[in-house]
N, C-alpha and C positions, 0 to 999 in steps of 0.2 A: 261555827260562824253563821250569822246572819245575813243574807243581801236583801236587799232592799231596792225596789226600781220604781221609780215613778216618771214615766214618758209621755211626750207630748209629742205635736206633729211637728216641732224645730230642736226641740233641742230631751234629751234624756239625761237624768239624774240616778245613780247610780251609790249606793254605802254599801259597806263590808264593815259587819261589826265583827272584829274577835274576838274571842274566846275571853281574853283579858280585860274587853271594853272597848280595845283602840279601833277608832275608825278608817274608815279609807274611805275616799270620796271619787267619783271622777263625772264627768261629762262626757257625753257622745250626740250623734245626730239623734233625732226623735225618732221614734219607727210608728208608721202605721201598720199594725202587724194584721189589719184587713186585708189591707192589699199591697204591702211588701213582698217580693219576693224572698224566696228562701235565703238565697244566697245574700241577699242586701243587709235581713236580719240575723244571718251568720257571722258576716264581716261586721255587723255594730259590736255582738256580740264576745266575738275573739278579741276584739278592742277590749275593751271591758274588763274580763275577768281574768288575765295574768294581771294588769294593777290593781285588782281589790284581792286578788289572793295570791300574793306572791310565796309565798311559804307552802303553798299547797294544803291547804288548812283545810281538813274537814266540814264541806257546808251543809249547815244538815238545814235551812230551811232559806225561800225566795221568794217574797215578796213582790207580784209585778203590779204595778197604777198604772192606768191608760184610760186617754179620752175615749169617750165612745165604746168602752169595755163594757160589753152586758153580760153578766153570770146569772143566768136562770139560776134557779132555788132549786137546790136538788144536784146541779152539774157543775164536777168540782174544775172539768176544764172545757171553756166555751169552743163551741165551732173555731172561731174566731180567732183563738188562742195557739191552734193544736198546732201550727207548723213553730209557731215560738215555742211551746213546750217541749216539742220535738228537740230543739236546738240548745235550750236550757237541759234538760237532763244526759243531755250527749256530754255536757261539758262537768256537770255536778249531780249524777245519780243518784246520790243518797240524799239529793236534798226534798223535803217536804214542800211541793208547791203550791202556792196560793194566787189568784188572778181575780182584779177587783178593780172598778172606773174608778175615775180622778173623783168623784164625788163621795164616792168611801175614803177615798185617802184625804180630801181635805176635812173629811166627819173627824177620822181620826186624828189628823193632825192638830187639831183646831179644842177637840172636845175631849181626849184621849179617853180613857175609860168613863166617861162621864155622858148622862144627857147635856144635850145643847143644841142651838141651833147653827150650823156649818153654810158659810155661804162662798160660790169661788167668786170671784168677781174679776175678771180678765178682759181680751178681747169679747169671747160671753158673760154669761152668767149662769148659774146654777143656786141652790139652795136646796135644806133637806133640815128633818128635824132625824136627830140622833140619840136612841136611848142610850145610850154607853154600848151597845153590842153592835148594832145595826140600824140601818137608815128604816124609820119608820113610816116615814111620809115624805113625800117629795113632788113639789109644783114647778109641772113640767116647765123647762126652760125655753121650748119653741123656739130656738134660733133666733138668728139675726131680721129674720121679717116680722115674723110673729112673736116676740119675744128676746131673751136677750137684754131685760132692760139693769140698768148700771153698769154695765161694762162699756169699752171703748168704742165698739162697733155701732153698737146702739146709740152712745151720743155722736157716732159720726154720721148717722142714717139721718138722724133729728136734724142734725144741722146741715145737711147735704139736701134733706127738702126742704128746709125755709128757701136754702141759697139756690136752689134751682125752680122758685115760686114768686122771687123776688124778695121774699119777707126779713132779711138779714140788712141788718142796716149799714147803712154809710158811717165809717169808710172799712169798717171789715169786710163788707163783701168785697170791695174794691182789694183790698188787702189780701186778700185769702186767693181772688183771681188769677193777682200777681203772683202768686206761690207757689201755685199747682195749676195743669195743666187740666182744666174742670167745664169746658164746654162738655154742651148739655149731651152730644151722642159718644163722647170720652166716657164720661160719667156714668151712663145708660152701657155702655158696653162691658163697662166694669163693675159694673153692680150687677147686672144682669146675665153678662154671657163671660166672664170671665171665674177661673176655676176657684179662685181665694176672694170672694166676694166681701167678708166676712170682715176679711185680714184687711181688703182694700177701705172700707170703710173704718176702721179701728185706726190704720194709718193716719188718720186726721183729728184723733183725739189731744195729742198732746201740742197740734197749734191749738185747738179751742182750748185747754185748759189752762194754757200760758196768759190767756186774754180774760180768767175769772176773777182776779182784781180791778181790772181797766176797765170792764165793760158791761153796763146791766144787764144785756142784751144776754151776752156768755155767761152771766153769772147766772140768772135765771134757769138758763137751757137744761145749765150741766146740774143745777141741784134740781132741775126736775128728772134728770135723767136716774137720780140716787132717791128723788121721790118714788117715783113709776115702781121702781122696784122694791121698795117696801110697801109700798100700797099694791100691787098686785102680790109679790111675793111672800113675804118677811111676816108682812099680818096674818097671814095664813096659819102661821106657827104660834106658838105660845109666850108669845117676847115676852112679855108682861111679867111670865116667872126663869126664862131663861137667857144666857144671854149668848151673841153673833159671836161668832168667830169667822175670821175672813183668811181666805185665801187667793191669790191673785195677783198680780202687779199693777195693774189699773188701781184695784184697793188700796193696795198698800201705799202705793205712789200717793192720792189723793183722799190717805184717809180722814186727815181735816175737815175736809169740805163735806164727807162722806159723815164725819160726827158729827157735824154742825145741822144736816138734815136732820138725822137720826134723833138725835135729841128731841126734836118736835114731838116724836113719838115712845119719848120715853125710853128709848133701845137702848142695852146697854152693851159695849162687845166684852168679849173675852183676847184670842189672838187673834194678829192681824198680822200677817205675813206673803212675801211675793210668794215664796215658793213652800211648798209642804214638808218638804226632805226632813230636816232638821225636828217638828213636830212626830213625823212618823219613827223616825230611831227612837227617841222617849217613849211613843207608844209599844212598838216593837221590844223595847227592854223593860218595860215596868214602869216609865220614872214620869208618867202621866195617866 
């Protein structure tokens, strides 16, 4: 048996392939297994693995994806990892472990044995060019200040300073007052001294993208927001002979509007998908 885990900081995804193909699926909380306690990633974890292995089935190898997972070249289990390891082989000893970031897992999910270029596109952003093995190149993503561009948070950032600059026109800014609770030291406190800065600003993407038929103004915003990042990012790679593959829920949500930039530039995608799970069991059994 195969597991497979790909975790985020709200929610965890989780397959057991058997022996005969058949999968088993489940969901759990996200772990940050930086700075989870043991016992927090104990209890996700006993969650978990009586429903993907009820049978008791021999797992001889695990698959873990995590944001923010950095695996130096050479160490097969990071710092970072070692109390989740700890916790994974307590439960499945013979199995073979592997520990790799969300931007290997959407490489693979997206390009499976193949070069291409892998982009996530979510509340962040990320990108990477993929020979088929490994992430060859990658333009660093810089966060939500620095970076970050096409994902939600970034077009909330954009539109969170016109509208705190005055530059957002009548009557959405009037619109958008009445909605949220958005004077200027609310705002300033939650961008600035609040612990999901990131998440607080992404929160406001899907009133702006509700308003990209109705309004020049948001229609503008948001396909600069899907420019920005092909013109910093995306160019950097090889488009011209390979093509995107997306992963994300922002992406995939709005990938219309996301083809209708892209096109300017010639791009062409491959998949586009909220979530990777489903790309990674393909790649995981052969059948990409």
């Amino acid at each position: 048996m195969i597991i497979i885990v790909e975790s985020g900081a709200t929610k965890t995804d989780w397959c057991a392939i058997q022996a005969d193909g058949k999968e088993i699926s489940v969901k759990t909380a996200g772990m940050n297994i930086a700075t989870m306690p043991a016992e927090a990633i104990s209890a996700i974890i006993s969650e978990a693995a009586p429903v993907l292995n009820p049978a008791g089935e021999k797992v001889t190898e695990v698959h873990f994806y995590a944001a923010g997972l950095i695996v130096p070249e050479g160490v097969k289990v990071p710092e970072s990892a070692k109390v989740l390891d700890a916790q994974l082989k307590a439960i499945w000893p013979d199995a073979e472990m592997e520990y790799a970031s969300d931007l290997l897992d959407a490489a693979r999910a997206v390009c499976g044995h193949k070069p291409g270029i892998a982009a996530i596109m979510g509340t962040g952003s990320n990108s990477c060019f993929f020979d088929g093995e490994k992430i060859v190149k990658n333009v660093r993503s810089a966060g939500f200040i620095l970076g970050d561009e096409g994902g939600g948070a970034c077009l909330g950032r954009m539109f969170m300073a016109d509208f705190l600059k005055g530059l957002v026109p009548e009557p959405i800014a009037s619109e958008f007052a009445s909605t949220y609770q958005v004077d200027y030291m609310t705002v300033v406190k939650n961008v600035y001294k609040s612990d999901a800065p990131s998440k607080y600003l992404g929160s406001f993407a899907p009133w702006i993208m509700e308003r990209y038929s109705t309004c020049d103004y948001m229609k503008n915003l948001i396909e600069q927001n899907f420019r920005n990042f092909i013109e910093r990012a995306l160019k950097q790679y090889p488009i011209d002979k390979y093509p995107v593959g997306v992963v994300g829920g922002f992406g995939n949500a709005h990938q219309a509007v996301m083809k209708k930039v892209a096109a300017e530039y010639g791009i062409k995608f491959s998949d586009i998908m909220a979530t990777p799970i489903s790309g990674l069991v393909k790649y995981h059994t052969g059948k990409n």
